[in-house]
DRENTORKOL-3810 file (N, C-alpha, C; in nm, 4 decimals):
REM DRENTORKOL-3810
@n.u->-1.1925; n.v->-4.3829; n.w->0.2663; ca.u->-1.0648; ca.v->-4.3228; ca.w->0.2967; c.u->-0.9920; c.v->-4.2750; c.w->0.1720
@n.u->-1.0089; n.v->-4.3534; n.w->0.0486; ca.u->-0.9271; ca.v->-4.2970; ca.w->-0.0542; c.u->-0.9631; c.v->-4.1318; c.w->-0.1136
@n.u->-1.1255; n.v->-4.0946; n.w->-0.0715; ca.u->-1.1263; ca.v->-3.9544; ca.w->-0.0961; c.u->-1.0564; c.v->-3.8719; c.w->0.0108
@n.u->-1.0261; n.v->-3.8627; n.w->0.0825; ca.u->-0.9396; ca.v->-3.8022; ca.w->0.2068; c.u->-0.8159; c.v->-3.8030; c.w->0.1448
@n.u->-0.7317; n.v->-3.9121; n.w->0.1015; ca.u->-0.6318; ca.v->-3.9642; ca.w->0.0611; c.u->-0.6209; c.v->-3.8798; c.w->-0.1184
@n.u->-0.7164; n.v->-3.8753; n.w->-0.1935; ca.u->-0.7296; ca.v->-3.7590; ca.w->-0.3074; c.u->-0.7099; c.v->-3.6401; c.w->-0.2577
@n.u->-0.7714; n.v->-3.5909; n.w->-0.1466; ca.u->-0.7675; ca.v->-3.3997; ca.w->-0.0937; c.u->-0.5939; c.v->-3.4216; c.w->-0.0439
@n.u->-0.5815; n.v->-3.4513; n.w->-0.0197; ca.u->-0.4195; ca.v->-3.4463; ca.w->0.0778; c.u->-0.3418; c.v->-3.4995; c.w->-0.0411
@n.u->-0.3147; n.v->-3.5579; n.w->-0.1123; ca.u->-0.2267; ca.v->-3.5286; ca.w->-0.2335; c.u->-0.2702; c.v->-3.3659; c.w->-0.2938
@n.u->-0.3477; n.v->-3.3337; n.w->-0.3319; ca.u->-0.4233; ca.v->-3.2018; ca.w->-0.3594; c.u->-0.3292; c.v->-3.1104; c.w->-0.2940
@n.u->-0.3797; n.v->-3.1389; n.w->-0.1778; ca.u->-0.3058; ca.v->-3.0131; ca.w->-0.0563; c.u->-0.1588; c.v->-2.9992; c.w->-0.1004
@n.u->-0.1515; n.v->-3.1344; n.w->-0.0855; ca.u->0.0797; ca.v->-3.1524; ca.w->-0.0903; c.u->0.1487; c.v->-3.1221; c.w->-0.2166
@n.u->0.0477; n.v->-3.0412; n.w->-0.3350; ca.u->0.0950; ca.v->-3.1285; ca.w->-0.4808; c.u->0.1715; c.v->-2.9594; c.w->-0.4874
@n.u->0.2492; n.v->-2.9585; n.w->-0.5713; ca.u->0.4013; ca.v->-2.8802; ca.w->-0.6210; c.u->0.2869; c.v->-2.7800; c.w->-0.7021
@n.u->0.3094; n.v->-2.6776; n.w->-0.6703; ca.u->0.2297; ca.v->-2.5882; ca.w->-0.7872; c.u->0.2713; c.v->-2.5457; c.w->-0.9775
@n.u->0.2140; n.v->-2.5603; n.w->-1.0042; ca.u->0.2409; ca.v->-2.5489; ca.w->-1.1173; c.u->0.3591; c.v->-2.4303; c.w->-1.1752
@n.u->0.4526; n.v->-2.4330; n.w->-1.2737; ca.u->0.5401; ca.v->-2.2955; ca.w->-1.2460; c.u->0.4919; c.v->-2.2257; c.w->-1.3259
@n.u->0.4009; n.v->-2.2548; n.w->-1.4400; ca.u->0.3475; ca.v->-2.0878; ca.w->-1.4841; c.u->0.2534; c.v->-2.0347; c.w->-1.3690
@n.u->0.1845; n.v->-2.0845; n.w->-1.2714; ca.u->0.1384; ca.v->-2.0369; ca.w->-1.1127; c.u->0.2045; c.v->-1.9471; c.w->-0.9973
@n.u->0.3400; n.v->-1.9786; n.w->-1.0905; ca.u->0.4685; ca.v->-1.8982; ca.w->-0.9316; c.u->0.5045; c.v->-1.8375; c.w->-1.0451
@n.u->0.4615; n.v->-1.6576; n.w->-1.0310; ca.u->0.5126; ca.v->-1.5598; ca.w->-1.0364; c.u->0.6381; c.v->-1.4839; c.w->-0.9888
@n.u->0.7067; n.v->-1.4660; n.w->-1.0668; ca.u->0.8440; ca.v->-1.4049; ca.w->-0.9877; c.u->0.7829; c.v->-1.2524; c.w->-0.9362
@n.u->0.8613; n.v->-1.1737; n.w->-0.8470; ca.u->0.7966; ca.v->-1.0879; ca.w->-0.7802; c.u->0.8901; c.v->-0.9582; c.w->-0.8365
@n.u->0.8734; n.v->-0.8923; n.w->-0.9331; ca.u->0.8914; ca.v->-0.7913; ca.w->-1.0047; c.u->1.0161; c.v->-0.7185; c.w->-0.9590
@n.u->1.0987; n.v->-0.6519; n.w->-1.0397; ca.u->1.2224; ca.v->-0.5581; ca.w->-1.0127; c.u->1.1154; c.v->-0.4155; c.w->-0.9473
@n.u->1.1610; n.v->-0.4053; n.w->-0.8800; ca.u->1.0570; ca.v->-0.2230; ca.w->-0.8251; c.u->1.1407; c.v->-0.0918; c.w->-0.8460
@n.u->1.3048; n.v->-0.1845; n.w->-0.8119; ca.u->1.3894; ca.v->-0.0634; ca.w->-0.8371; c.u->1.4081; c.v->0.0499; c.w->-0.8830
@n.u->1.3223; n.v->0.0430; n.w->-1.0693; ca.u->1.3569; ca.v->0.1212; ca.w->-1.1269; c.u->1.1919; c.v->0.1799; c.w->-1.1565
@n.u->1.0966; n.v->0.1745; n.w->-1.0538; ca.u->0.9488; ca.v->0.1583; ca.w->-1.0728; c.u->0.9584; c.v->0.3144; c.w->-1.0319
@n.u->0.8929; n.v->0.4249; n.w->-1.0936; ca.u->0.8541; ca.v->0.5209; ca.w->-1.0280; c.u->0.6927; c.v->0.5392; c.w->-1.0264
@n.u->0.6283; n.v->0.6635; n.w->-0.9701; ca.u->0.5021; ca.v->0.6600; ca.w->-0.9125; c.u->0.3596; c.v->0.6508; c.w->-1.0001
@n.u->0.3886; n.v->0.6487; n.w->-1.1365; ca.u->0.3035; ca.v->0.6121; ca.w->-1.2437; c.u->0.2949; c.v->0.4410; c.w->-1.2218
@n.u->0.4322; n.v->0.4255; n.w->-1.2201; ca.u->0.4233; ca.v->0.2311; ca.w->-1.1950; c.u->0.3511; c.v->0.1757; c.w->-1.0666
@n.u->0.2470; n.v->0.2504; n.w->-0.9663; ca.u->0.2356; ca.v->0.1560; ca.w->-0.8854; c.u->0.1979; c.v->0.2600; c.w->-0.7483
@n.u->0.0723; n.v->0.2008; n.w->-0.6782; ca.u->0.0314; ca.v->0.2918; ca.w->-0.5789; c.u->-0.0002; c.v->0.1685; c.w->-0.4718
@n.u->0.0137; n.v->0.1781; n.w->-0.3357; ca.u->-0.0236; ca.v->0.1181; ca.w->-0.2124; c.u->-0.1583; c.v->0.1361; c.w->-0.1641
@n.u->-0.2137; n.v->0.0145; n.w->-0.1300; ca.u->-0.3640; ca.v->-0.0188; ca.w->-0.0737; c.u->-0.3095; c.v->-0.0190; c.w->0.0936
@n.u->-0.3426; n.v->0.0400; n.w->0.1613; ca.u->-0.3673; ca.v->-0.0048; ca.w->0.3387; c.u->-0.4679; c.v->-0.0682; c.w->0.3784
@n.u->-0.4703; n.v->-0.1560; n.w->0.4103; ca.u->-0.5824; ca.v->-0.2485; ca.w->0.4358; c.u->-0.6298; c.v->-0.3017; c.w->0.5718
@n.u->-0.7270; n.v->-0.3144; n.w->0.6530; ca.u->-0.7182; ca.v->-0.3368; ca.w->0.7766; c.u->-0.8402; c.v->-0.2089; c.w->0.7964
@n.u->-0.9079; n.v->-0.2166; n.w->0.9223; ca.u->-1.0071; ca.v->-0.1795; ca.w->0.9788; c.u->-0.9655; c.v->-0.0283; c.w->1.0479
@n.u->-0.9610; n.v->0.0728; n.w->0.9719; ca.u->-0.8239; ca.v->0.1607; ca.w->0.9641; c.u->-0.9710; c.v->0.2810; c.w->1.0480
@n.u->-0.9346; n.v->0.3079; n.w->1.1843; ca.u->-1.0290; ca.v->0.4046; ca.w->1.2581; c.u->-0.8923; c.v->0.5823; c.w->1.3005
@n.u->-0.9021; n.v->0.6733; n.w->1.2186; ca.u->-0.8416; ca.v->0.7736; ca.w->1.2582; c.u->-0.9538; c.v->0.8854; c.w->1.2581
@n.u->-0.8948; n.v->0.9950; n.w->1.3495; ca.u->-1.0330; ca.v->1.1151; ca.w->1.3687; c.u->-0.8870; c.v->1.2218; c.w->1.3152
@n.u->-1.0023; n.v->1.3529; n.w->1.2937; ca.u->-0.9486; ca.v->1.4671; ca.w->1.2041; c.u->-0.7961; c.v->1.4985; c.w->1.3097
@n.u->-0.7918; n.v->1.4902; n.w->1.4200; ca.u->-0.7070; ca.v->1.5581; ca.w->1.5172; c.u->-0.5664; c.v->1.4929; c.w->1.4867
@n.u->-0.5694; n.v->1.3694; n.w->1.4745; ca.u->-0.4414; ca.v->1.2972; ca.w->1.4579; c.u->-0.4268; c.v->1.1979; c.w->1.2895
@n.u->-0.4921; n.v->1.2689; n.w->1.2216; ca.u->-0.4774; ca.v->1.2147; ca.w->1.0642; c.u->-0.3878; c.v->1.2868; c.w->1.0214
@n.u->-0.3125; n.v->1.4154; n.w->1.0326; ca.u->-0.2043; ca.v->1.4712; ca.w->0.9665; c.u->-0.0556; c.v->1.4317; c.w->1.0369
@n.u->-0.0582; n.v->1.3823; n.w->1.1437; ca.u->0.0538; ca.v->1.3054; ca.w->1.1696; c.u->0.0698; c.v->1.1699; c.w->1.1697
@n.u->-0.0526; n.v->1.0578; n.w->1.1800; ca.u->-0.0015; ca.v->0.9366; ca.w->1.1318; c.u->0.0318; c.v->0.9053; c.w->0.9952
@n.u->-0.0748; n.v->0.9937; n.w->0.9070; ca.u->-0.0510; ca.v->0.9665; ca.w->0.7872; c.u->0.0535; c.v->1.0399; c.w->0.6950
@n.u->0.1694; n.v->1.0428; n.w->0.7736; ca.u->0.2895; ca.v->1.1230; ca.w->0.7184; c.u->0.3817; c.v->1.0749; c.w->0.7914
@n.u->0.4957; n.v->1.1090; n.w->0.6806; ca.u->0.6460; ca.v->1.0617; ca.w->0.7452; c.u->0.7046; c.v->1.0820; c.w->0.8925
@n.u->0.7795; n.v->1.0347; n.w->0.9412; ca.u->0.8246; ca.v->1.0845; ca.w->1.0737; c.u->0.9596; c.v->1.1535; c.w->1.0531
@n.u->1.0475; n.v->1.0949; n.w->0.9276; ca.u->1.1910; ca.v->1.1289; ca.w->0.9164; c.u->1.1860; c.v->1.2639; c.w->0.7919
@n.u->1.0767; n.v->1.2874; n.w->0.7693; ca.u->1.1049; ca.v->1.3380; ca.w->0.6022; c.u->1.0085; c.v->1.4744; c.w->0.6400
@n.u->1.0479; n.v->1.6052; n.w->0.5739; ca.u->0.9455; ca.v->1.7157; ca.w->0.6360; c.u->0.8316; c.v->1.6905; c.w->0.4814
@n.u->0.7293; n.v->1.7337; n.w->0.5568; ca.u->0.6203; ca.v->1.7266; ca.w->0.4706; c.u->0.5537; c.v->1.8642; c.w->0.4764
@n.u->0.4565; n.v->1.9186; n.w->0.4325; ca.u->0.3758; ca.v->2.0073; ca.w->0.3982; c.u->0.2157; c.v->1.9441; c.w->0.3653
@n.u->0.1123; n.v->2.0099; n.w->0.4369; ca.u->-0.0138; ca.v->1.9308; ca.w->0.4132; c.u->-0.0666; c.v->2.0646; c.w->0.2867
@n.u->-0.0835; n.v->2.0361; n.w->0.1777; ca.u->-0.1791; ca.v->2.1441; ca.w->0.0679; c.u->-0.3110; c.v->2.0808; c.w->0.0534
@n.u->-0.3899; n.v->2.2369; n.w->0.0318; ca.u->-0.5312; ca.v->2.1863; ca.w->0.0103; c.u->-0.5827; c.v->2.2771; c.w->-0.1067
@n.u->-0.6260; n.v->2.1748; n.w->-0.2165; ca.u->-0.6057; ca.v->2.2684; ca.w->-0.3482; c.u->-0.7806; c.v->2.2357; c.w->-0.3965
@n.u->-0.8543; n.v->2.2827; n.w->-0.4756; ca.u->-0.9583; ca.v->2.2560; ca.w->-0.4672; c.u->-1.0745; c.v->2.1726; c.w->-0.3870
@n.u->-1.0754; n.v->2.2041; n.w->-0.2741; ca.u->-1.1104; ca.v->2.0995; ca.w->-0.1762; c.u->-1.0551; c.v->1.9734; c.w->-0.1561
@n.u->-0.9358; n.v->1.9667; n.w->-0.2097; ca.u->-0.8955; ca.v->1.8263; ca.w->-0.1624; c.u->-0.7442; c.v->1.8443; c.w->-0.1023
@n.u->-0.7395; n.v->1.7794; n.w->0.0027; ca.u->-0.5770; ca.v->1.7877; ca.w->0.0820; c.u->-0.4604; c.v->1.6781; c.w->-0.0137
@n.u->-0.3894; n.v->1.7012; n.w->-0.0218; ca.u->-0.2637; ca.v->1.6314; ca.w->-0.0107; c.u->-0.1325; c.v->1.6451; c.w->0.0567
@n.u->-0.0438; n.v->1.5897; n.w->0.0697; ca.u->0.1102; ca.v->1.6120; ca.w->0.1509; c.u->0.1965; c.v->1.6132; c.w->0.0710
@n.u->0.2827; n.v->1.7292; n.w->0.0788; ca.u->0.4379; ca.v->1.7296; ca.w->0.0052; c.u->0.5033; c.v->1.6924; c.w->0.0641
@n.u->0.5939; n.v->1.6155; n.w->0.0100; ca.u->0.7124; ca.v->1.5861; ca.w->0.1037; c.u->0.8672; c.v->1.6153; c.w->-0.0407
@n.u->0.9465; n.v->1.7125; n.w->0.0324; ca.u->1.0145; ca.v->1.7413; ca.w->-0.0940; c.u->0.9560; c.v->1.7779; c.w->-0.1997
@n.u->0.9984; n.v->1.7651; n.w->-0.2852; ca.u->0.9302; ca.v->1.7778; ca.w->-0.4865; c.u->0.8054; c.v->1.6687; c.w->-0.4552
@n.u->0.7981; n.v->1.6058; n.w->-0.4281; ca.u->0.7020; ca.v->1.4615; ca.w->-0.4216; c.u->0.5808; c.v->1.4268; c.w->-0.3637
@n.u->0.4720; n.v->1.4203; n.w->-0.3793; ca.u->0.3020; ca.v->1.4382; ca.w->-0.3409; c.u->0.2779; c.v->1.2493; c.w->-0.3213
@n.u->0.1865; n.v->1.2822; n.w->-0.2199; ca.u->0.0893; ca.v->1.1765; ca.w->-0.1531; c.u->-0.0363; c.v->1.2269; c.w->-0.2042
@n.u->-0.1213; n.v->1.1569; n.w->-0.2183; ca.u->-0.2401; ca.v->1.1404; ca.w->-0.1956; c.u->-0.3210; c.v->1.0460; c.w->-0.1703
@n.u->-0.4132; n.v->1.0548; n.w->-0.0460; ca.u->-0.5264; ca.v->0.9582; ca.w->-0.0062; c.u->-0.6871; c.v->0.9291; c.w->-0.0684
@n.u->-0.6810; n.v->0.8175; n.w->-0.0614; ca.u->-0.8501; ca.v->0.8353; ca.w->-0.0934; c.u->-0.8670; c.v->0.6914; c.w->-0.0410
@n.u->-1.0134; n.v->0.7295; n.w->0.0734; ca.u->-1.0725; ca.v->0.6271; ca.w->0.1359; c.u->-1.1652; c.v->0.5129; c.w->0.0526
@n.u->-1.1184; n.v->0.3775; n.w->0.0293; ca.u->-1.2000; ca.v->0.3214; ca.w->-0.0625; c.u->-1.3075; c.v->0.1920; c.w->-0.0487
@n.u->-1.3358; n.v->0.0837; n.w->-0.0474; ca.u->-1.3754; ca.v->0.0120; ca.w->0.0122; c.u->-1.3234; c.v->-0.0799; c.w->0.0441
@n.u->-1.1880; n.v->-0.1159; n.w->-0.0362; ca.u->-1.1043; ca.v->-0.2408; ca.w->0.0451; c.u->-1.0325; c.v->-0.2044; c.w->0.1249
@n.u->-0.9769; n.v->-0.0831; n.w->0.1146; ca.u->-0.9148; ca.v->0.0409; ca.w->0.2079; c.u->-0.8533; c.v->0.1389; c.w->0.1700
@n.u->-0.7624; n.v->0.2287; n.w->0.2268; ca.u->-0.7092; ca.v->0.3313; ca.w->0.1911; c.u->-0.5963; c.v->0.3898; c.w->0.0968
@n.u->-0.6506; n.v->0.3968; n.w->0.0160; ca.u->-0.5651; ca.v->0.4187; ca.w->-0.1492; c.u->-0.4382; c.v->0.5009; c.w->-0.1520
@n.u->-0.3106; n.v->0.4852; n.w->-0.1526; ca.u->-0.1886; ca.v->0.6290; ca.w->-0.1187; c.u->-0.1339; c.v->0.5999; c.w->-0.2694
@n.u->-0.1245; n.v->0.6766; n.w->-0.3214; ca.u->-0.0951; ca.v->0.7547; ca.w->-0.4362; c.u->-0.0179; c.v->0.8592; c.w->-0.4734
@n.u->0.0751; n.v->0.8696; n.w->-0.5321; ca.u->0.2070; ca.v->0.9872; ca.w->-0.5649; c.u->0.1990; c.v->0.9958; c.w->-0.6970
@n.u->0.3024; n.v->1.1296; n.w->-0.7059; ca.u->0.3472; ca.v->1.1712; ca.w->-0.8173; c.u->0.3761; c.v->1.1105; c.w->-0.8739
@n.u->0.4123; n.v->1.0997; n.w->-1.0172; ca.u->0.4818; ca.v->0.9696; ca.w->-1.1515; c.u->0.6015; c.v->1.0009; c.w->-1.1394
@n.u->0.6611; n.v->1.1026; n.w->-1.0384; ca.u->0.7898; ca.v->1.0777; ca.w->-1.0935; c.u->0.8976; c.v->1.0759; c.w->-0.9056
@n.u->0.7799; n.v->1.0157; n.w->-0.8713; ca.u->0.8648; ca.v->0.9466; ca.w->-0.6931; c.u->0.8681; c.v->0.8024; c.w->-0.7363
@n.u->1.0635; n.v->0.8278; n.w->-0.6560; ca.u->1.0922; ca.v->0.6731; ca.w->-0.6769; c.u->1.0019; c.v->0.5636; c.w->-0.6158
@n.u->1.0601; n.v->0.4287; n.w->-0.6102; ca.u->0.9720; ca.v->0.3334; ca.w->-0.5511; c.u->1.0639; c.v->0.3528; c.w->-0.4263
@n.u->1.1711; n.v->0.3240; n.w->-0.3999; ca.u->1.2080; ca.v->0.3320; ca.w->-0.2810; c.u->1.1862; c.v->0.4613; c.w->-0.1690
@n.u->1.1345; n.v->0.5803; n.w->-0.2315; ca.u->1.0873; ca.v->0.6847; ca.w->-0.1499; c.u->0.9704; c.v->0.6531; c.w->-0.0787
@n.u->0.9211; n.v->0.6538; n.w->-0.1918; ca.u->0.7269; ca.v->0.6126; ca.w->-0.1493; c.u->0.7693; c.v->0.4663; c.w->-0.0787
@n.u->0.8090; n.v->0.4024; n.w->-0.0402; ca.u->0.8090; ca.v->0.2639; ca.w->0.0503; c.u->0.8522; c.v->0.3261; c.w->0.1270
@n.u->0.9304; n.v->0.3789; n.w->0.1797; ca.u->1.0156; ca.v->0.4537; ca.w->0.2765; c.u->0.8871; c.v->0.5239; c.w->0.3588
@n.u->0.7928; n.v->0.5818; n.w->0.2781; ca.u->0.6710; ca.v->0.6764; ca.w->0.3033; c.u->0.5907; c.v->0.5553; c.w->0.3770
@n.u->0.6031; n.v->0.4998; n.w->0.2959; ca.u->0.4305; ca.v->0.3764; ca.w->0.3520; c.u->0.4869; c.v->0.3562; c.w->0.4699
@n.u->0.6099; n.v->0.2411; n.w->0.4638; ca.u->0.6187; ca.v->0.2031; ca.w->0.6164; c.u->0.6476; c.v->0.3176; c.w->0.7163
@n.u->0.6693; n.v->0.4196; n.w->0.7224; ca.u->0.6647; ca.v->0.5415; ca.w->0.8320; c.u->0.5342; c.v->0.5270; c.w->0.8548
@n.u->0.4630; n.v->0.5396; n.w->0.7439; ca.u->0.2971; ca.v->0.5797; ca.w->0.7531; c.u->0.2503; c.v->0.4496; c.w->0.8598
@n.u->0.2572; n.v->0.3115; n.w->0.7924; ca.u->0.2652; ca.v->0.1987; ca.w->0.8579; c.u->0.2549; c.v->0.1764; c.w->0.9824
@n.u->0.4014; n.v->0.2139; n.w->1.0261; ca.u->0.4678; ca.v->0.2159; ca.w->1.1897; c.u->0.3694; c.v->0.2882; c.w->1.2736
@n.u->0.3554; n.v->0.4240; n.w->1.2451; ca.u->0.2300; ca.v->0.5488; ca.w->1.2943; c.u->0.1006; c.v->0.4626; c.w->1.3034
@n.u->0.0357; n.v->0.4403; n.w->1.2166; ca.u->-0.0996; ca.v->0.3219; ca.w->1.2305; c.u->-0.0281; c.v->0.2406; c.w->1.3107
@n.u->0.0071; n.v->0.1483; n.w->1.3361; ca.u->0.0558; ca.v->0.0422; ca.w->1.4434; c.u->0.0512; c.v->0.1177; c.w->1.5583
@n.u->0.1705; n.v->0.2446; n.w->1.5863; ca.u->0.1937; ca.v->0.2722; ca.w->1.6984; c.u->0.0426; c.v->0.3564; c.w->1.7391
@n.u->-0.0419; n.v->0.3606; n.w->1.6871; ca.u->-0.1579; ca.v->0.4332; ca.w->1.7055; c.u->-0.2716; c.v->0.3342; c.w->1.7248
@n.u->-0.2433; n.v->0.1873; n.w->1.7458; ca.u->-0.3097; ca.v->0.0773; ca.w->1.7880; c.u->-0.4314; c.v->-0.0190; c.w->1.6706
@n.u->-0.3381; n.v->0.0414; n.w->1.5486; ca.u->-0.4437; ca.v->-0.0122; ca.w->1.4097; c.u->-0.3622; c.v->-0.1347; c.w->1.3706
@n.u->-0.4080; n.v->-0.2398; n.w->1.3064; ca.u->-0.3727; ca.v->-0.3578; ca.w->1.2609; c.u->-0.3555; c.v->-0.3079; c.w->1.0871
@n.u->-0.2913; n.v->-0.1986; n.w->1.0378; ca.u->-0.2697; ca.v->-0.2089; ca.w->0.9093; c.u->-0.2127; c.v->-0.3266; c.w->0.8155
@n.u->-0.2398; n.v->-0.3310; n.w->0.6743; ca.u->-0.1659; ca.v->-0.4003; ca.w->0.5720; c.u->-0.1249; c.v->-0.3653; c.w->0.5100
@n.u->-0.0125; n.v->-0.3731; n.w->0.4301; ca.u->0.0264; ca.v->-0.2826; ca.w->0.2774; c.u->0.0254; c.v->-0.3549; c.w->0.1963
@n.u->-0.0117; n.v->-0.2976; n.w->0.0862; ca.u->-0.0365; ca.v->-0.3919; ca.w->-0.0172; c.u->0.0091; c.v->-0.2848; c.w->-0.1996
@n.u->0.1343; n.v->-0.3395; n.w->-0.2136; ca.u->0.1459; ca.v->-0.2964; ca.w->-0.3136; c.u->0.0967; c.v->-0.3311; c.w->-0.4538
@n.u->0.0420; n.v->-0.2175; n.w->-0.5545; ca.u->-0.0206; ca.v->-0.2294; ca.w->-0.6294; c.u->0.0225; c.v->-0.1892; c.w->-0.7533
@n.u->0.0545; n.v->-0.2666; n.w->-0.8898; ca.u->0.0980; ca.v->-0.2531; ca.w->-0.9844; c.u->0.0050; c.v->-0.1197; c.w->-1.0784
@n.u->0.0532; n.v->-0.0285; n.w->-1.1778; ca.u->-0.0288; ca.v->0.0563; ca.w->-1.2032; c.u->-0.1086; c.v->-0.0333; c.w->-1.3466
@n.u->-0.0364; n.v->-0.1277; n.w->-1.3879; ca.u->-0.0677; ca.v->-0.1413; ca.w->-1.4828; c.u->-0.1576; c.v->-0.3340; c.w->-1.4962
@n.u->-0.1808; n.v->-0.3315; n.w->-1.4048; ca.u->-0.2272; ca.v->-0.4964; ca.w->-1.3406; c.u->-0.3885; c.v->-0.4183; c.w->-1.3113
@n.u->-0.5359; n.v->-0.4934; n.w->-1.3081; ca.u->-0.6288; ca.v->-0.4773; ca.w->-1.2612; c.u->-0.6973; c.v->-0.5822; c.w->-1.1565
@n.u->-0.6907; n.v->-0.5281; n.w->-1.0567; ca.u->-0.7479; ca.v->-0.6000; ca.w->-0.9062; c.u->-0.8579; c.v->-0.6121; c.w->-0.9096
@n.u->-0.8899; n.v->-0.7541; n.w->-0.8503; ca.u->-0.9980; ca.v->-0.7761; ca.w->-0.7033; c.u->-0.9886; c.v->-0.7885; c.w->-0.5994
@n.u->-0.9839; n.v->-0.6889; n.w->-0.5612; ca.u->-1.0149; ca.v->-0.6937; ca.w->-0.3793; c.u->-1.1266; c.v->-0.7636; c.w->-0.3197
@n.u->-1.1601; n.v->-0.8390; n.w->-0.2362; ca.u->-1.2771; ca.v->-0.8574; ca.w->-0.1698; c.u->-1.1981; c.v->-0.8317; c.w->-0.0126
END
């Protein structure tokens, strides 16, 4: 019993505080600082990819510039790219953070209301990930 009694102190024990990260000012973060992962088992066909994956409140514009699409919205660019942990959204360096969040969760809501289990996952530009 006392190894049972070792894992469950384990479980209960206070984490260490260089372990608890404070969770960053974003405020003043623009689009060089930081791009969103969507994550989740994300199934869209060509017919309805230019309206989930765009704002509902904000007018956009879809451009397609050397074979590759992106969306304007205002002065301010999206771009996608399908990856393997999931779907990469990416802007201009000089969209605020609160625009582009404003963007994701529209984008977000659309996947939901379109019956997908999305995630967002914001991503520091200057931090290097593992996804699994």
């Amino acid at each position: 019993m006392k190894i049972f009694n070792f894992f469950k102190k384990k479980e209960n024990a206070i984490p260490n505080e260089a372990a608890i990260k404070p969770e960053p000012d974003k405020s003043r973060w623009l689009g060089k600082d930081f791009e969103f992962l969507i994550r989740g088992d994300i199934e869209l066909t060509a017919e309805n990819y230019d309206d989930i994956m765009t704002p509902n409140t904000m007018a956009w514009q879809k451009v397609i510039q050397d074979g590759y699409a992106y969306y304007k919205v205002g002065n301010d660019e999206i771009c996608y790219s399908w990856e393997m942990p999931g779907i990469q959204m990416t802007f201009n360096p000089e969209i605020t953070y609160l625009k582009a969040k404003q963007i994701a969760d529209e984008v977000m809501q659309n996947l939901i209301n379109a019956g997908q289990f999305p995630e967002l996952v914001t991503l520091q530009s200057d931090i290097l990930y593992r996804l699994d």
